[in-house]
N, C-alpha and C positions, 0 to 999 in steps of 0.2 A: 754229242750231247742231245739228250731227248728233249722230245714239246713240255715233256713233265718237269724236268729241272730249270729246261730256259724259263718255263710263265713263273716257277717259284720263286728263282732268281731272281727276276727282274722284277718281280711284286716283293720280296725282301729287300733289295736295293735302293726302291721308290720308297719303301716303306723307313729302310735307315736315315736316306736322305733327309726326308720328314722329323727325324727323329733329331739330326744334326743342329736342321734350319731353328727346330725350336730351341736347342740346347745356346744357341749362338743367342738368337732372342732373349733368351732368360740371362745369359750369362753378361749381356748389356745393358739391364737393368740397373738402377740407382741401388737397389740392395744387394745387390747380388741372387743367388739362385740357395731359394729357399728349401728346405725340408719339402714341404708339397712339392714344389717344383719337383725335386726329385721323384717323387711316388710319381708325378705324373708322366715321366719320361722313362721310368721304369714300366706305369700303364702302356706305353706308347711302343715300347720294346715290346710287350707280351703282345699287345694286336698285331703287328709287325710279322713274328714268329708265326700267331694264330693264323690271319690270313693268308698268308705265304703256303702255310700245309693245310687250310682250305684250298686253295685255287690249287694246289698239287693235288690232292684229293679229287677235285672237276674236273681237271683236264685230265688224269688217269683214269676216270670213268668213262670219260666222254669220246675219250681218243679210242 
């Protein structure tokens, strides 16, 4: 596996994680997980995605 997939991986993976931690949060709320909630974890998915093929992007220029 190259330096390009490991930093993408591992920046998509911190990044889902992130994604889970809040979904758990939300999902223990008194109302449950609202409509925004959702747009904001769908938000959270697309940074996730963006940054991951950012930092692939750096490290295959850089390497």
């Amino acid at each position: 596996m190259t330096l390009v997939m490991k930093s993408a991986l591992i920046t998509a993976g911190l990044g889902l994680l992130f994604v889970l931690v809040e979904w758990n949060m939300m999902r223990k709320k008194k109302e449950g997980i609202t409509p925004s909630d959702w747009r904001n974890l769908r938000d959270l998915l697309l940074l996730t995605v963006g940054a991951a093929g950012l930092v692939a992007f750096a490290v295959a220029n850089l390497a």
